[in-house]
N, C-alpha and C positions, 0 to 999 in steps of 0.2 A: 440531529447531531449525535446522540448517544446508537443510534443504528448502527451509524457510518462508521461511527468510533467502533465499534462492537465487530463489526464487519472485520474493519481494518488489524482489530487485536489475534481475530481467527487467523487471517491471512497471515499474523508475523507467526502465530502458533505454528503453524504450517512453514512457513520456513527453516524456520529453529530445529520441528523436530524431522523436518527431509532434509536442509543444507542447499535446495533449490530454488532458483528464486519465482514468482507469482505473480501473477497479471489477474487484475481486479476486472470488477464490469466498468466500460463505460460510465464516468462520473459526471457531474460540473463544476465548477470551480471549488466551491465553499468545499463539497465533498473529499475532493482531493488534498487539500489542504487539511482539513482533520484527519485524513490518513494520514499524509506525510507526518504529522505532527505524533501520531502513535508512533509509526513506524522510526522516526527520531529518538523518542522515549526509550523506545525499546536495542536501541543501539544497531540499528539495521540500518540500512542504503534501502531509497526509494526515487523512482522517478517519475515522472509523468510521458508520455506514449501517446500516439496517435495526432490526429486533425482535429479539430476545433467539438464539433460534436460528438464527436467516439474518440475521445481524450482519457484514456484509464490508466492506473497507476500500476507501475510493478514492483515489486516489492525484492531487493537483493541480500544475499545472508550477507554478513559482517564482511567476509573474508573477498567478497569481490570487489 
């Protein structure tokens, strides 16, 4: 969980400092859900993408 979290904090770093939004790897469920859960924290817009097993999150700045 702390990975995922770790992962997902890079990804909002990345958005915040380009303003673009970010497509993670293919996740599973749990994983995706502690991203969103960052990416909430940190006051971004996040969605989940794709078909069942290449399900990954992207991650949007504020402003979309």
């Amino acid at each position: 969980k702390a990975e995922v979290a770790a992962e997902g904090r890079d990804a909002v770093a990345e958005v915040q400092e380009k303003g673009e939004s970010v497509s993670l790897r293919p996740m599973n469920p749990f994983e995706r859900k502690v991203v969103h859960d960052v990416v909430k924290e940190a006051g971004l817009v996040s969605e989940s993408e794709g078909t069942e097993l290449s399900r990954y999150v992207v991650i949007h700045p504020a402003s979309e």
